[in-house]
C-alpha positions as CSV (number, residue, x, y, z in Angstrom):
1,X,-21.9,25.2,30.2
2,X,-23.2,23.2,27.5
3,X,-25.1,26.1,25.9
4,X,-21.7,27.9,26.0
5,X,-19.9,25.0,24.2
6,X,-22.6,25.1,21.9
7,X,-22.7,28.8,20.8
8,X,-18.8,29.0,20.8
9,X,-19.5,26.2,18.1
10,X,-22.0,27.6,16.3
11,X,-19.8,30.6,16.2
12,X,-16.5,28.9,14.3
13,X,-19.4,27.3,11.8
14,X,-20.2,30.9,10.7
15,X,-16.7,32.2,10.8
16,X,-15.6,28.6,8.9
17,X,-18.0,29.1,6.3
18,X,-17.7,32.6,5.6
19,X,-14.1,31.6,5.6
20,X,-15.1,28.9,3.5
21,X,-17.5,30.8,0.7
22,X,-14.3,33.2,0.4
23,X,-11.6,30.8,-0.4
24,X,-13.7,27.6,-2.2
25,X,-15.3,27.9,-5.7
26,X,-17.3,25.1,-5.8
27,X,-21.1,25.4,-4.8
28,X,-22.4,21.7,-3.7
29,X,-21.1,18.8,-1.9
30,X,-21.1,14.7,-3.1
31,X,-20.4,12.1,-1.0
32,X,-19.9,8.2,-1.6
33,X,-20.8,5.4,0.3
34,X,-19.9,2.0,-0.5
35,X,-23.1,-0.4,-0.8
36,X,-22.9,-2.4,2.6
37,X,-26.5,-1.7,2.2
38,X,-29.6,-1.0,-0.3
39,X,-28.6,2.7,-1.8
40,X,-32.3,3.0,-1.0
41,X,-32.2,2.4,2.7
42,X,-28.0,4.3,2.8
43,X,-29.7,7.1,1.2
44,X,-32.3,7.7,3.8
45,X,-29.6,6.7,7.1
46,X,-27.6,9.2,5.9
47,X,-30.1,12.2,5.4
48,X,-29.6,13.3,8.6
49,X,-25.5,13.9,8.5
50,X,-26.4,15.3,4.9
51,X,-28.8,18.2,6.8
52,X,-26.2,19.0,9.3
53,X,-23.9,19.2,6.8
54,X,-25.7,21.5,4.4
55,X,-26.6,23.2,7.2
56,X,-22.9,24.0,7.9
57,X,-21.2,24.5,4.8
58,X,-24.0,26.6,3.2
59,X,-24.7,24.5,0.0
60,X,-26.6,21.4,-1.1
61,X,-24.9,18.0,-0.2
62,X,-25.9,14.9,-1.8
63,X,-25.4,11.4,-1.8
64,X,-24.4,10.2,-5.4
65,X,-25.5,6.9,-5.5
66,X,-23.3,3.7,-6.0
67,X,-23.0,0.2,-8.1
68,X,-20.1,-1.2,-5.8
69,X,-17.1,-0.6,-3.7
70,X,-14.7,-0.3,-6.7
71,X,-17.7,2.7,-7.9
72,X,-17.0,4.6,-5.0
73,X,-13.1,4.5,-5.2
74,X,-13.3,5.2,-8.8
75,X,-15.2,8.8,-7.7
76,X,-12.9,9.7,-4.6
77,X,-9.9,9.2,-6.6
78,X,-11.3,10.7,-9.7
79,X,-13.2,14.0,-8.2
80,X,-16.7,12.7,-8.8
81,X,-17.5,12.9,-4.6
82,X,-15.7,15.0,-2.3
83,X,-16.5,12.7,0.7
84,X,-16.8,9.2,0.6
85,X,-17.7,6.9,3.3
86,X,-15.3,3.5,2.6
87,X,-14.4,0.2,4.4
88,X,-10.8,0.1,5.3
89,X,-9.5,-1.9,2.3
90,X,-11.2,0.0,0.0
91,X,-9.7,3.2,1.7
92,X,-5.9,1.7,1.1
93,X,-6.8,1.0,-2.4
94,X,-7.8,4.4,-3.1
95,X,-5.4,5.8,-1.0
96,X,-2.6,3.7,-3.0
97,X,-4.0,5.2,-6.2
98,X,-3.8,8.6,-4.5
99,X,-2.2,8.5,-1.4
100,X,-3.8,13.0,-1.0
101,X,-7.1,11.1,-0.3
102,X,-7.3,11.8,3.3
103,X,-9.0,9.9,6.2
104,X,-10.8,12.1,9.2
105,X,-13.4,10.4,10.4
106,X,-14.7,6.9,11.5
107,X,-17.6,5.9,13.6
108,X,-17.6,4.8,17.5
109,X,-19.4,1.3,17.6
110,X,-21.6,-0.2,20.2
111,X,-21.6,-3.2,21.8
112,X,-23.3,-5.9,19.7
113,X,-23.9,-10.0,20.1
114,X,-21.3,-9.9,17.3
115,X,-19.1,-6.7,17.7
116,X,-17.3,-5.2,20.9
117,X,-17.9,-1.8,21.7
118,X,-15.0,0.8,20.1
119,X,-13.4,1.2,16.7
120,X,-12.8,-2.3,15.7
121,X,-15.4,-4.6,14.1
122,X,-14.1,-8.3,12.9
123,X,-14.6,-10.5,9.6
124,X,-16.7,-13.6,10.6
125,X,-17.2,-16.7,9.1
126,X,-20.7,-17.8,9.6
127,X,-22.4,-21.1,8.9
128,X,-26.0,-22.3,9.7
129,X,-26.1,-24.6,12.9
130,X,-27.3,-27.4,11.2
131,X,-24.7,-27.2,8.4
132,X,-21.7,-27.3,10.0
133,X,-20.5,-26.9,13.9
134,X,-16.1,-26.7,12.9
135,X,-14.2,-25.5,9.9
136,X,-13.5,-29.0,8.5
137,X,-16.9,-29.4,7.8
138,X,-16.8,-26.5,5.7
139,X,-14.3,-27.7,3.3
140,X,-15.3,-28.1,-0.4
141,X,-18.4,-25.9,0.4
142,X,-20.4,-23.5,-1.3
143,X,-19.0,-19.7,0.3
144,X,-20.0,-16.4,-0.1
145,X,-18.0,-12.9,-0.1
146,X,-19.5,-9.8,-0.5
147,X,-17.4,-7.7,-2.9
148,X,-14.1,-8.1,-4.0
149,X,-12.6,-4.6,-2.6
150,X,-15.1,-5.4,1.0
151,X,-12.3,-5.6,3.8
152,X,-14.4,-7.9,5.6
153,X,-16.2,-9.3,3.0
154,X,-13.1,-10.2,0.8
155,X,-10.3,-8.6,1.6
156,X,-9.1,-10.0,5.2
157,X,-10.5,-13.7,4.5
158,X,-8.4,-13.9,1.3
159,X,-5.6,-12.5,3.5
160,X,-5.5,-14.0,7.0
161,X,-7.8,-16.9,6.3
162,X,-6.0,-18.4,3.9
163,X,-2.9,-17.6,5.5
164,X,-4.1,-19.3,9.2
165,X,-5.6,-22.7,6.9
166,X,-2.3,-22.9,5.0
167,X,-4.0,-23.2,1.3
168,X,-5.8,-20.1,-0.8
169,X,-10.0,-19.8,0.6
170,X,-10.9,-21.0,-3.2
171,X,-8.9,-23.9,-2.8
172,X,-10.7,-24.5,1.0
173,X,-13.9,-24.0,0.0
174,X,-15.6,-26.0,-3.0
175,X,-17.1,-22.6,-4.9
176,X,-16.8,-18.9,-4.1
177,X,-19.5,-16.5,-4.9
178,X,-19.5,-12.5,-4.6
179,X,-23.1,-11.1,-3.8
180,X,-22.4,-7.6,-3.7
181,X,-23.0,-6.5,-0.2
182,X,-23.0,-8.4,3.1
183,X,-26.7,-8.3,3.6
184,X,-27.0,-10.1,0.1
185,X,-24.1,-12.5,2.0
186,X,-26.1,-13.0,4.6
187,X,-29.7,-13.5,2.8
188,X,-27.9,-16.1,0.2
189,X,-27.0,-18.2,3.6
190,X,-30.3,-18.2,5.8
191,X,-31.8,-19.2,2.2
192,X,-29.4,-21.7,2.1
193,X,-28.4,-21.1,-1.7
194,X,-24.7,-20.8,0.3
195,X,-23.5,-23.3,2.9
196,X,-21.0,-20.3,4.7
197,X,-20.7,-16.3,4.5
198,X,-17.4,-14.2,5.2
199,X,-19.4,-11.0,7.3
200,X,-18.6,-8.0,9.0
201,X,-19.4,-8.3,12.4
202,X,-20.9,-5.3,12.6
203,X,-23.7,-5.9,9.7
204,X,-24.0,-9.4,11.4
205,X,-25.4,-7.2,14.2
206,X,-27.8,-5.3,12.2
207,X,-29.1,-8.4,10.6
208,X,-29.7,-9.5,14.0
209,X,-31.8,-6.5,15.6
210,X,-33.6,-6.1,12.3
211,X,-35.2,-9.4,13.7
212,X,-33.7,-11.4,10.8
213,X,-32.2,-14.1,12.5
214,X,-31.7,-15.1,16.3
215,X,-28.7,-15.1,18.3
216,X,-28.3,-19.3,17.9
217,X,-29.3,-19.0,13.6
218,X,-25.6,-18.9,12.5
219,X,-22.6,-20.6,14.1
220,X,-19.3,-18.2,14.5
221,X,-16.4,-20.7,13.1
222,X,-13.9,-17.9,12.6
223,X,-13.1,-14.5,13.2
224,X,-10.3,-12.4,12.1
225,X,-8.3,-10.2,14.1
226,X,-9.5,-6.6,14.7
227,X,-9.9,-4.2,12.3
228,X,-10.1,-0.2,12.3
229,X,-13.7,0.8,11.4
230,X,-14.7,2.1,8.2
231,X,-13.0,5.8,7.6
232,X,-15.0,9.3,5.8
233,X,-12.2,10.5,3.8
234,X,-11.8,13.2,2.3
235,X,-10.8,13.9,-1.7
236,X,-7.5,15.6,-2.9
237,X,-9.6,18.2,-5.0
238,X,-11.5,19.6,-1.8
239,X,-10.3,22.7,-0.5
240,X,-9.0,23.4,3.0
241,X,-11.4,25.6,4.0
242,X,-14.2,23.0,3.6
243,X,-12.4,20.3,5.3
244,X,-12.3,22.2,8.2
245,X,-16.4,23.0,8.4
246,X,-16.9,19.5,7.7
247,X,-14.8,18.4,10.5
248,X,-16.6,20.5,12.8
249,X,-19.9,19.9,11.8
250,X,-19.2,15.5,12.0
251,X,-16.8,15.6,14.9
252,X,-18.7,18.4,17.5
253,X,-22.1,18.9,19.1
254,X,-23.5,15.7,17.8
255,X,-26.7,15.9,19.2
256,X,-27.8,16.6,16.1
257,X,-27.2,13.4,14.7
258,X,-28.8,11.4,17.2
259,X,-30.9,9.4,14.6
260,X,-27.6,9.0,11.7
261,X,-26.1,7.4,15.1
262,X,-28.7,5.1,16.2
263,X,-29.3,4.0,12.6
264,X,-25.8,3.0,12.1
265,X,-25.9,1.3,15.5
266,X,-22.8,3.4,16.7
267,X,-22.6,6.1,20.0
268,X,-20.3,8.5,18.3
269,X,-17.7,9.6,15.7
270,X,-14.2,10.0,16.2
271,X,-11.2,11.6,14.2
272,X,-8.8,9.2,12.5
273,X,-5.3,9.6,9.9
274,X,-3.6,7.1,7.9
275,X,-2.5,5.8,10.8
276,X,-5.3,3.6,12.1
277,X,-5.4,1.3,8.6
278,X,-1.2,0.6,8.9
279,X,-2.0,-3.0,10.3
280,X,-4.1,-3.7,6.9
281,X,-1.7,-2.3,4.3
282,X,0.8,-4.4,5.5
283,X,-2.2,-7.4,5.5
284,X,-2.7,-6.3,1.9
285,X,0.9,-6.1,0.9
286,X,1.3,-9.8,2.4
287,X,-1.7,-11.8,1.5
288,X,-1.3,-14.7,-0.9
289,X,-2.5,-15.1,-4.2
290,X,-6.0,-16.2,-4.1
């Protein structure tokens, strides 16, 4: 049966992407990825979705490397990529610039010390244990964010933080400082150059397995409600007929990208619309001035 399943796969790809060399002009694939991590270390995770997607569409796919969040939604919105991967906030802004940008995709977590299993991961607030053990402790502090357009990392703290402590985060905490990417966040705190880090929960997780830190390094004094993992969308300017390959070459017979997977610490991928990332536009449209 599953050999079946398989060739009755394999057999759309080949009738999508003749479909798909018919009807589409354009002869590579770019994808962006916001820089939760090194470009370096993104670059080589993602090499193995970038095969099976070359492998499908018939053409070279690349990764076209990124300075920030704000980068990436600059290309989706633009037509640089044709793909990007993008936290949820940074999807709404682009999708508020160009609301044809289209979400399809979004990974299925595993469990972590940090993260439930499923499609929701959490902002954290995270402290070393000798620092601080409750949020008043924290006030007048040194706190870092990751990037301004990180949901996680900026975004929901701003928002619901701010919101649940009844004055902006910058007036709660004594200095704010952006570091670019969570594991920056993360090294700036277990160096102690930062007394408290806004997170995801999910890189808080890789940090952890990576051998980092231990479960008792950081104390948990907050977490935000859930939010919908991180979406692939899809750019305006890409044509219908490659949409659908790539949908069935990231959301079918994923055997193949056992190791993408294990390196992003998830146990599947699963479709997703606009729909999913309604809770945070209406966050967005309500948080306070910072």
């Amino acid at each position: 049966m599953r050999t079946i399943k398989y060739m009755v796969g394999l057999l759309l790809a080949l009738a999508l992407t003749t479909h798909a060399q018919a009807n589409c002009s354009q002869q590579s694939l770019r994808i962006g990825v916001i820089p939760k991590k090194s470009m370096e270390v993104l670059m080589k995770e993602h090499q193995p979705l970038l095969d099976r997607l070359s492998d499908v569409v018939a053409m070279p796919v690349e990764i076209v490397a990124a300075s920030s969040y704000e980068s990436v939604v600059d290309a989706i919105v633009s037509g640089g990529v044709d793909i990007a991967w993008l936290g949820p906030a940074s999807y709404v802004l682009a999708h508020q610039r160009d609301p044809r940008i289209e979400p399809f995709a979004s990974l299925t977590i595993k469990t972590g010390y940090f993260t439930p299993a499923g499609h929701h991961y959490q902002a954290l607030l995270l402290t070393r244990r000798e620092t601080a053990t409750d949020l008043p402790e924290l006030r007048g502090k040194r706190v870092a964010l990751s990037d301004p357009a990180s949901t996680s990392g900026s975004v929901v703290p701003n928002a619901e933080f701010s919101a649940q402590q009844g004055v902006p985060l910058s007036t709660f905490f004594g200095s704010v400082v952006y570091t670019g990417s969570h594991d920056k966040s993360l090294d700036a705190l277990l160096d102690g150059r930062v007394d408290a880090a806004f997170v995801a929960s999910v890189r808080a997780d890789d940090y952890l397995n990576s051998g980092k830190i231990q479960r008792d390094t950081f104390n948990v004094l907050w977490r935000s409600d859930d939010i919908y993992y991180d979406p692939y969308v899809f750019s305006a300017n890409l044509c219908p007929a490659l949409k659908a390959l790539i949908r069935t070459a990231m959301l079918t017979q994923l055997d193949g990208l056992a190791t993408f997977l294990a390196s992003q610490d998830a146990s599947g991928i699963t479709p997703v619309s606009h729909a999913e990332y309604a809770p945070l536009i209406r966050m967005m449209q309500m948080a306070p001035a910072p």
